[in-house]
C-alpha positions as CSV (number, residue, x, y, z in Angstrom):
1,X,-45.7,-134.1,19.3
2,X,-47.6,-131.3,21.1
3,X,-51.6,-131.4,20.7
4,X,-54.4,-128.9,21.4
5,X,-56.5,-129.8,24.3
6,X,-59.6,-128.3,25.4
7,X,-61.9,-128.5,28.3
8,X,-65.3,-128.2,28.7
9,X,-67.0,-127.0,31.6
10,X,-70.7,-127.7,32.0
11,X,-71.6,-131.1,29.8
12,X,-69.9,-133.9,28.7
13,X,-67.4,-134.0,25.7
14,X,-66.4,-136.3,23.4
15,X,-62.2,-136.2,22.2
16,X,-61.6,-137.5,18.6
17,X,-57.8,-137.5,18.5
18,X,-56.2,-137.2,14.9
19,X,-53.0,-137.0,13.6
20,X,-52.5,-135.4,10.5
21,X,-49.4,-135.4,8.3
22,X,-48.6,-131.9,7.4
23,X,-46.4,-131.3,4.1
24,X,-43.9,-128.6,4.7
25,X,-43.3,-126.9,1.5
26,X,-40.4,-125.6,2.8
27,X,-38.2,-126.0,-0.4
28,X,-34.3,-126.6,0.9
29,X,-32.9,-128.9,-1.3
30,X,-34.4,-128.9,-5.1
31,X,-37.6,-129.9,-4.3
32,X,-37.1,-132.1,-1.7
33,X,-39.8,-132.0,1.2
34,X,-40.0,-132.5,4.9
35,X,-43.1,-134.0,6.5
36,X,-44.1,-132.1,10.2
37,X,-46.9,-133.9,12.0
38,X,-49.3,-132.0,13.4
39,X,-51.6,-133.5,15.9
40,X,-55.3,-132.5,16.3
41,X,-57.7,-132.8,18.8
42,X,-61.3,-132.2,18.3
43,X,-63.9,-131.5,20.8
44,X,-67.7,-132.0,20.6
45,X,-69.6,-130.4,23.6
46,X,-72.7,-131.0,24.4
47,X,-75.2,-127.6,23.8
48,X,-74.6,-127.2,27.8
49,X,-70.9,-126.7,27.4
50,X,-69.4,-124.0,25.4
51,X,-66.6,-122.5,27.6
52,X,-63.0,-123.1,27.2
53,X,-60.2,-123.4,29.2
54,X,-57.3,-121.5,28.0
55,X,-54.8,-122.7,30.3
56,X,-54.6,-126.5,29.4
57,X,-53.8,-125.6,25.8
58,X,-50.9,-127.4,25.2
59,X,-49.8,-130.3,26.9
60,X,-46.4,-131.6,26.1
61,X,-46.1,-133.9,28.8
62,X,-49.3,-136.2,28.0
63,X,-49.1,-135.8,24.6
64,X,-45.7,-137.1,24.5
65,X,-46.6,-140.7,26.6
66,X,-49.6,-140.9,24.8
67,X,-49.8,-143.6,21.4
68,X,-50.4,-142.7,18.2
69,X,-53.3,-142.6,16.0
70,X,-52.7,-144.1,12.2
71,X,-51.9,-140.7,10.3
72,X,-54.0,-139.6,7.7
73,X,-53.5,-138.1,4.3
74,X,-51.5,-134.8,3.9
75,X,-53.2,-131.3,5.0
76,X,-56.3,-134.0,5.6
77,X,-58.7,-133.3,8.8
78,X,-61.6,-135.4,9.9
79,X,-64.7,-134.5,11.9
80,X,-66.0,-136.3,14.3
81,X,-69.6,-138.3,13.3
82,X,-71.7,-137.4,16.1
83,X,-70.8,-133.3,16.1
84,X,-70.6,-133.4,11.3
85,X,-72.9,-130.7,10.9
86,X,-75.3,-131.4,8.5
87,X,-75.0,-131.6,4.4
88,X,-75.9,-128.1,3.3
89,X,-76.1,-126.5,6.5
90,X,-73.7,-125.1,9.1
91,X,-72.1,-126.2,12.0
92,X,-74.2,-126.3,15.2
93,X,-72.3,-122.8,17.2
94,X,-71.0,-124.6,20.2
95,X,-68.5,-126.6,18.4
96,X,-65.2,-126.0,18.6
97,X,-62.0,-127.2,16.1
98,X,-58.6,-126.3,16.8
99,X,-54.8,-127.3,15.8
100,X,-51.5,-127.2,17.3
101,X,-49.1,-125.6,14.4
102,X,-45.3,-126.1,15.0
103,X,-43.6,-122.9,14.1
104,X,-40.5,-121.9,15.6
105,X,-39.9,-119.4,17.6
106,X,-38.2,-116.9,14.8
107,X,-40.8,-117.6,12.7
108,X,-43.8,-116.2,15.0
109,X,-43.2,-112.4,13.8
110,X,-43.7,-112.8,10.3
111,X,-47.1,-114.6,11.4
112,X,-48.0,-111.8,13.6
113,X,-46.9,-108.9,10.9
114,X,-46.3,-105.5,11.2
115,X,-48.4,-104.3,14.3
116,X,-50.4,-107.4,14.4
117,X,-51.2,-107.0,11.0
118,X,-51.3,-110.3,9.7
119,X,-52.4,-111.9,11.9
120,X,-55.7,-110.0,11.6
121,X,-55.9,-110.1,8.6
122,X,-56.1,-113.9,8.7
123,X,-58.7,-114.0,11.3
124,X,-61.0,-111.4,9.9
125,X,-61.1,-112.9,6.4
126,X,-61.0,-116.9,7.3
127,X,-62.8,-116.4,11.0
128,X,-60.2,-118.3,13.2
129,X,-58.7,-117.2,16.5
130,X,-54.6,-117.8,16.2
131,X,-53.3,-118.2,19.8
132,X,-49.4,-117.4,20.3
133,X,-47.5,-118.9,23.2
134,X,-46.6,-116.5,26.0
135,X,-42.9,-117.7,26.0
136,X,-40.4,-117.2,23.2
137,X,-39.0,-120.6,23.7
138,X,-42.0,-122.3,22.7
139,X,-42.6,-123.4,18.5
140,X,-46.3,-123.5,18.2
141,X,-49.1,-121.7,17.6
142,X,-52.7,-122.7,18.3
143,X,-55.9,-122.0,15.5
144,X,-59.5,-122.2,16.6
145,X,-62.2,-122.1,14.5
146,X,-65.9,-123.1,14.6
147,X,-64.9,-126.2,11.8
148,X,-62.3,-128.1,10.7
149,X,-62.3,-126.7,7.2
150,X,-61.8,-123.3,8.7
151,X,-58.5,-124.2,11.0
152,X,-57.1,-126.4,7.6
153,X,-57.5,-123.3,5.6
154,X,-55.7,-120.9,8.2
155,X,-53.0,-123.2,8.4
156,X,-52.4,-123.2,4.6
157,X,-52.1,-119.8,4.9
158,X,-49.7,-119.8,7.8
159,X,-47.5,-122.2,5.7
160,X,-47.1,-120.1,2.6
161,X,-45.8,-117.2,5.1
162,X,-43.6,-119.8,6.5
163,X,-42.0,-121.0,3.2
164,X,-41.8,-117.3,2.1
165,X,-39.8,-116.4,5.5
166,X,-37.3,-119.0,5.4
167,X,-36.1,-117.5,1.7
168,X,-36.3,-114.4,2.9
169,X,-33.3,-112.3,3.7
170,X,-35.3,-110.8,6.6
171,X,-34.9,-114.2,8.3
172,X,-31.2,-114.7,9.9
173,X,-28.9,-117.7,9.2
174,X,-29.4,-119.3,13.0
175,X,-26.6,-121.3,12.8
176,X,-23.6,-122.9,10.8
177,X,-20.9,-125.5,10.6
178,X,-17.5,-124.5,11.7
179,X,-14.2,-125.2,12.3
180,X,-13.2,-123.2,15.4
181,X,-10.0,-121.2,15.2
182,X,-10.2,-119.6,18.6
183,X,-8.9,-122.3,20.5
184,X,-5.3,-121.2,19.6
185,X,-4.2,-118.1,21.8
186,X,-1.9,-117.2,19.4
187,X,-4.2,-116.5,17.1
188,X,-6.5,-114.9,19.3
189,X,-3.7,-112.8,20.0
190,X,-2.5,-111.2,16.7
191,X,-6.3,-110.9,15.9
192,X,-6.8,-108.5,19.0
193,X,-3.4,-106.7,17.8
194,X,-5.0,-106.2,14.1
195,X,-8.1,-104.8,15.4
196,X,-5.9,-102.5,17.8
197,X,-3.7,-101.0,14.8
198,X,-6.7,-100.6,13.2
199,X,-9.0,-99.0,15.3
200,X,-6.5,-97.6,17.5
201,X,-4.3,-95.1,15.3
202,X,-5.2,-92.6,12.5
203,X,-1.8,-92.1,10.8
204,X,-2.0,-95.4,9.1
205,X,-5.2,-93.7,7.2
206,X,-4.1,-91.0,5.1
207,X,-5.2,-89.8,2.3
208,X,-3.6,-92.8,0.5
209,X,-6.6,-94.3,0.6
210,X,-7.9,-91.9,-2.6
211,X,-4.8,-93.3,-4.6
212,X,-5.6,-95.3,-7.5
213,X,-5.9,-99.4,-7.0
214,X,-6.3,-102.4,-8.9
215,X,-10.2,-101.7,-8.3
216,X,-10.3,-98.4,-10.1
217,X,-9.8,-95.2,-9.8
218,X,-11.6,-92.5,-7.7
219,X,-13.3,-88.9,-8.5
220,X,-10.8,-87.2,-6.8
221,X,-7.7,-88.7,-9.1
222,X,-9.2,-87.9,-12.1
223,X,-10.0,-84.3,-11.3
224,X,-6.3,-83.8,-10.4
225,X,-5.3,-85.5,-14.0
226,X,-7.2,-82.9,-15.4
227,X,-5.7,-80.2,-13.3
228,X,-2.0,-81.1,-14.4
229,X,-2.5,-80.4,-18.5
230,X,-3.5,-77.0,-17.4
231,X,-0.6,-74.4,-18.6
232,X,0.1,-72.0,-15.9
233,X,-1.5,-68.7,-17.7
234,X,-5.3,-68.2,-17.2
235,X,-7.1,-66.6,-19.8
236,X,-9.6,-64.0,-17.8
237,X,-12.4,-62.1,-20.1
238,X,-13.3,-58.8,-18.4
239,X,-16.3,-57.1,-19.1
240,X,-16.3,-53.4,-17.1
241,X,-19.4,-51.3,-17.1
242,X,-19.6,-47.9,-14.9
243,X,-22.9,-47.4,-13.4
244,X,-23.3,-44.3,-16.0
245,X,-23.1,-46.5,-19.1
246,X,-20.4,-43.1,-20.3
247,X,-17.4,-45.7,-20.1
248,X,-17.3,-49.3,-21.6
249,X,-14.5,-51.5,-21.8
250,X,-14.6,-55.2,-23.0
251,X,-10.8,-56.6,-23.2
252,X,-10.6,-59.8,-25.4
253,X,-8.2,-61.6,-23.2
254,X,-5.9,-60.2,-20.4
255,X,-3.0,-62.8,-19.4
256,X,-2.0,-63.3,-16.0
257,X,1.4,-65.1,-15.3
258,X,0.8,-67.3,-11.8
259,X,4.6,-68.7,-12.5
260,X,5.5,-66.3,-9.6
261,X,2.7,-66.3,-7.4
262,X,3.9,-68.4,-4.1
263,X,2.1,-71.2,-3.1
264,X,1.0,-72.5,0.0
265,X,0.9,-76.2,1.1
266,X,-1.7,-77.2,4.0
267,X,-0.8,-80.8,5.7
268,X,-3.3,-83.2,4.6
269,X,-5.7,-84.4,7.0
270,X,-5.5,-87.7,8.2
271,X,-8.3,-90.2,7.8
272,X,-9.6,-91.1,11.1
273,X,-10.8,-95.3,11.1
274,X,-14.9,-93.7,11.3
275,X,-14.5,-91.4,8.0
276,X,-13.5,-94.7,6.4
277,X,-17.0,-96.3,7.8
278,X,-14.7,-98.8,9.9
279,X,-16.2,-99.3,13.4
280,X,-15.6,-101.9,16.0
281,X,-18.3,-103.9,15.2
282,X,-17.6,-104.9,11.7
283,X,-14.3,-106.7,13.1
284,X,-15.0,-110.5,13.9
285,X,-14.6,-110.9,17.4
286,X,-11.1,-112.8,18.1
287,X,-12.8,-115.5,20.6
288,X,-15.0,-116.4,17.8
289,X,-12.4,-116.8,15.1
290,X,-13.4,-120.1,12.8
291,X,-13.4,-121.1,9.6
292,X,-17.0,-121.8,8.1
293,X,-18.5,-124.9,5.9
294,X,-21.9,-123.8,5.3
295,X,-24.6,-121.6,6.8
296,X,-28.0,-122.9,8.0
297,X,-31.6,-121.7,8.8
298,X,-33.1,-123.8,11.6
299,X,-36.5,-122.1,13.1
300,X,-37.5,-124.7,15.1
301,X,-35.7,-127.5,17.2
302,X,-36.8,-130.3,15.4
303,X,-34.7,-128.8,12.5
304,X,-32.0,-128.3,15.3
305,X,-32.0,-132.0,15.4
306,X,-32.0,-133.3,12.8
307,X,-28.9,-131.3,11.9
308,X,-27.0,-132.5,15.4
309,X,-27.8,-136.2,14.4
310,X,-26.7,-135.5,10.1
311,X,-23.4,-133.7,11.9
312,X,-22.8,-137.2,14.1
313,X,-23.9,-139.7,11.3
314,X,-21.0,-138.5,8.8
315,X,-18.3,-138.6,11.6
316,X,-16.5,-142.1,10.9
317,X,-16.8,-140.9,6.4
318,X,-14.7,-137.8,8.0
319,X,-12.0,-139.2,9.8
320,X,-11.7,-141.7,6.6
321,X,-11.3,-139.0,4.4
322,X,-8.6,-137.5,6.4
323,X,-7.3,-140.7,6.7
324,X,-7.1,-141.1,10.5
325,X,-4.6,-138.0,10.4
326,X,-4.1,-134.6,11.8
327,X,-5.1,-132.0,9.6
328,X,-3.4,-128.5,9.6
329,X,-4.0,-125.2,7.8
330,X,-1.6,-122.1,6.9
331,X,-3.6,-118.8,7.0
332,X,-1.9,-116.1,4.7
333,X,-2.9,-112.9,3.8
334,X,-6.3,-111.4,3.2
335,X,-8.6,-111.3,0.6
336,X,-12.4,-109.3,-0.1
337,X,-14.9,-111.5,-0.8
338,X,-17.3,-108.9,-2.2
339,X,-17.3,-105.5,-3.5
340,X,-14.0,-103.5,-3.7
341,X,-11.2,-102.8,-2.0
342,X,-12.3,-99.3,-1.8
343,X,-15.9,-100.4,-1.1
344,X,-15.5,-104.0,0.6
345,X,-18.3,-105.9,2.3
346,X,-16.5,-109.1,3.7
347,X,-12.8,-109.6,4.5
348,X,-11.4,-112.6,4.8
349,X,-8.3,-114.4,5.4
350,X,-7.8,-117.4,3.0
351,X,-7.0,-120.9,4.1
352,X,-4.2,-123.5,2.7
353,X,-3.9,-127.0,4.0
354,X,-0.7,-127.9,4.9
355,X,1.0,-131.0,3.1
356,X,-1.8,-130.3,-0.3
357,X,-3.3,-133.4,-0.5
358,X,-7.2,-132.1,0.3
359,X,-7.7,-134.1,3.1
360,X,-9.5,-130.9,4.7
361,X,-11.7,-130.3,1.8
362,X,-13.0,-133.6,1.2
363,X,-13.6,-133.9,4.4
364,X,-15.8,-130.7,4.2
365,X,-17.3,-131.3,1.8
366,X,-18.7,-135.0,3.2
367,X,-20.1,-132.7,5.5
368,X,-21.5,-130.3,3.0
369,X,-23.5,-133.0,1.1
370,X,-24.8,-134.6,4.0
371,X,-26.7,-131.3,5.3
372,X,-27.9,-130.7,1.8
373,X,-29.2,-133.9,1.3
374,X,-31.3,-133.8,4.7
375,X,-33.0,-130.9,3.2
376,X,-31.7,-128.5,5.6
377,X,-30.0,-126.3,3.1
378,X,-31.3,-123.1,1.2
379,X,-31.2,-124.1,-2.6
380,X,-29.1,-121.2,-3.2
381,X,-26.7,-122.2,-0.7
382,X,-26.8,-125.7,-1.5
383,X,-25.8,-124.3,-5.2
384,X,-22.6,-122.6,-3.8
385,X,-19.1,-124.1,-4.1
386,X,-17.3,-125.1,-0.8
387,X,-15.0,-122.5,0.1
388,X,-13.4,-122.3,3.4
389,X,-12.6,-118.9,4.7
390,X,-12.0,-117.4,8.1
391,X,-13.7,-114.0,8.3
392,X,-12.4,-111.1,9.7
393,X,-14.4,-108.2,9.0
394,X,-18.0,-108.3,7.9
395,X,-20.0,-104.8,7.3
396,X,-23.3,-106.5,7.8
397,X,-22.6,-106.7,11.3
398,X,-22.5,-103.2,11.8
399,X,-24.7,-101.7,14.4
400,X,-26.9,-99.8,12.6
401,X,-28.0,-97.5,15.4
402,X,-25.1,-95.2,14.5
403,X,-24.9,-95.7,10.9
404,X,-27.3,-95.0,8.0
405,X,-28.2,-98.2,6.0
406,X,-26.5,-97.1,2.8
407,X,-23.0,-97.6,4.8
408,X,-23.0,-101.2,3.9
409,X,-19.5,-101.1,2.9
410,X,-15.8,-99.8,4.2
411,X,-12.7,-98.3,2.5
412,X,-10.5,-101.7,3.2
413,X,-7.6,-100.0,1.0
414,X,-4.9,-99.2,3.6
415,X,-5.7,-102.4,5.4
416,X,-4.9,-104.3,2.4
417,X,-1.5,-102.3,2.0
418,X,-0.8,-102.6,5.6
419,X,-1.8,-106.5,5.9
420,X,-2.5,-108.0,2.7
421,X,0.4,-110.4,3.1
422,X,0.0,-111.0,6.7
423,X,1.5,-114.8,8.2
424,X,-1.1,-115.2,10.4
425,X,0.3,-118.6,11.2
426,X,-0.2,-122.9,11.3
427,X,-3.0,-124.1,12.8
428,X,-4.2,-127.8,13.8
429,X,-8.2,-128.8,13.5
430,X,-9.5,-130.2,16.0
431,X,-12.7,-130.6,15.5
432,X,-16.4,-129.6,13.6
433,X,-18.9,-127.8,15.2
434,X,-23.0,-127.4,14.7
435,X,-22.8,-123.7,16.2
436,X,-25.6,-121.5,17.4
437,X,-25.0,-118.1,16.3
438,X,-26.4,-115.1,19.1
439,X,-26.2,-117.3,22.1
440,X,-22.3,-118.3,23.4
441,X,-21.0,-120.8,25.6
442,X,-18.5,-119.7,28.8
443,X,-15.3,-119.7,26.6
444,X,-17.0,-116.9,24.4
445,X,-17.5,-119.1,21.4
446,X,-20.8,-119.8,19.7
447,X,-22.7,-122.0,21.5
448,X,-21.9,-125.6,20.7
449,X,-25.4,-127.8,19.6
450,X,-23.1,-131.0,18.7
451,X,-19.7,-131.9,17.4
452,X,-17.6,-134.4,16.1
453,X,-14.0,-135.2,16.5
454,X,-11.2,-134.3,13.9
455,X,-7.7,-136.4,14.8
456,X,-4.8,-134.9,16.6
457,X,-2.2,-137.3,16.8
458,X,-0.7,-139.8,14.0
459,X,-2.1,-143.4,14.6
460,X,0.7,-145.9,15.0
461,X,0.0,-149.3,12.9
């Protein structure tokens, strides 16, 4: 556990260290809450010595060799006797308080705020000084403040914009549970070859796409319904007027026969992959082809972890649940997990174990429980019902640098016709992985943070 340490220069000091038990509201799993320990350190110079020395902030090294103090009560800090100001009055000016606040490194923005903004605004109204690590791979932050009361009551605040973060949407799922997929070429293979046919020809795109489908009709369609109960005479009123007002004629009706009028065909214009808001980037990339248990938010690498050692605690329930057998899936097919055909946000391929006896499942869902009852599930994910699915195309990942935000969907329509009852193949799984989405390891998967074993040959009694 990281502590604050300061340095004096000028007088002696006296170090009080304290450990204090910091509740994390965080609320993953119905309520359930993680303690984080926070360690303090306070400092009580002499009137002589009132300058600090930045650079010896934080100090993992010692902190981590040296014992620990009995921890007090939750959110609890304790000044030291000899620098307690007295009752009624202030705190003499050349004492210092500070804390070390584990964060996590994706956390640290909403903390700072737009432009700094937060951040300011905490200083300015509580009268602390919040120090942020100069490297990104660091988790915490440092308060100072002329009393402990000060630094307690920053660190409340920094909380609540913690807990808030974590449910936000703003903060990214940092990793997940998978199955990998890509290890089979074969698949690999007719992935790249969808993507290809996809984003590689224009005639499979026609207008067909405005056609009617089980998800409802378009504009277009019902404007040419209309069209067709028209008779082919037009009724035209004509109202003539010269510009001497000597001549008016006002005919009721005059009928004009279009039977014989020719009529000219124009070849309709194919649909190129980018007018149906399909773009490279919405298509799962082939090497990262898995299918997924359940999606986590870890911000810091304690939470990291903890979900490495829940993955390797459940292994031996797995491989009793699947009996001490191979497991196999048959992916068939594709379905849209949300939205419309015409208007889909996630395509997916669905996922059958072979043999029906839901080895696979039960075995997932071990695995499921286990994360949500370490508290390191969302409640709203927690509330969700297992479904394993391989994703092929996802318009969230679409690079919005060429897009507008509204194009949060595709037209999926003519891929459904094309490959909606696609045999994508059999495949055996191997194993379950804690991946690390945004950073990749050298095969071009999601970087591995631990795994466990799924088994590939039949055990002989």
């Amino acid at each position: 556990m990281n502590a604050a340490r300061w340095i004096g220069s000028g007088g002696d000091c006296s170090v009080k260290q304290l450990q204090a038990g910091f509740e994390d509201l965080h609320d993953l799993d119905g309520g359930r809450k993680v303690e984080d320990e926070i360690q303090v350190q306070e400092v009580n110079y002499s009137i002589s010595s009132s300058s600090l020395d930045a650079q010896h902030t934080l100090d993992d090294g010692e902190a981590a060799n040296e014992p620990a103090d009995p921890i007090l009560g939750p959110r609890s800090f304790q000044d030291n006797s000899q620098g307690r100001a007295p009752e009624g009055g202030s705190a003499p000016s050349d004492e210092k308080h500070s804390i070390s606040v584990k964060v996590g490194a994706s956390l640290m923005c909403f903390i700072k705020g737009k432009g700094g903004s937060t951040q300011k605004s905490i200083e300015e109204e509580i009268g602390v000084k919040i120090i942020f690590p100069s490297s990104k791979e660091e988790d915490f932050i440092v308060i100072e403040g002329i009393s402990a009361a000060v630094v307690t009551r920053a660190s409340e605040r920094i909380q609540v914009i913690i807990d808030e973060a974590v449910k936000s949407p703003s903060l990214e799922y940092s990793h997940f549970v998978s199955l990998p997929l890509a290890i089979h070429l074969e698949l690999v293979d007719k992935l790249l070859n969808f993507q290809k046919s996809i984003l590689g020809s224009s005639n499979a795109y026609q207008n067909e796409n405005l056609d009617s489908d089980a998800n409802g009709d378009t504009s277009e369609e019902k404007d040419k319904g209309q069209e067709s109960d028209r008779g082919s005479d037009v009724a035209v009123k004509l109202k003539v007027e010269d510009d001497n007002d000597h001549v008016k004629v006002d005919n009721d009706h005059v009928k004009v026969d279009i039977t014989n009028i020719r009529r000219v065909s124009y070849p309709t214009r194919a649909s190129k992959p980018s007018d149906l808001r399909i773009e490279k980037s919405i298509f799962i990339e082939p090497k990262m082809m898995h299918l997924t248990i359940l999606m986590l938010k870890l911000w810091n690498k304690d939470r990291v972890d903890a979900a490495a050692e829940v993955l390797q605690t459940v292994s031996s329930e797995v491989l009793e649940a699947l009996r001490q057998e191979p497991v196999s899936v048959r992916l068939k097919g594709l379905e849209c997990m949300r939205g419309t055909l015409a208007e889909a946000r996630v395509v997916y391929i669905p996922v059958e174990e072979i043999g029906g006896k839901g080895r696979l499942s039960r075995a997932c869902q071990i695995i499921f429980d286990a994360f949500v009852k370490a508290g390191l599930v969302l409640d709203k994910d927690g509330e969700q019902k297992l479904k394993l699915h391989a994703t092929v195309m996802n318009a969230r990942h679409r690079k919005r640098g060429r897009w507008t935000k509204k194009l949060d969907s595709f037209d999926a329509r003519a891929i459904f016709k094309q490959f909606g009852s696609e045999e994508w193949g059999d495949y055996l799984i191997r194993e379950a992985h804690l991946s690390q989405r945004f950073v990749y390891d050298e095969n071009g998967y999601y970087h591995c943070c631990a795994s466990i074993p799924f088994p590939v040959t039949m055990q002989v009694d």
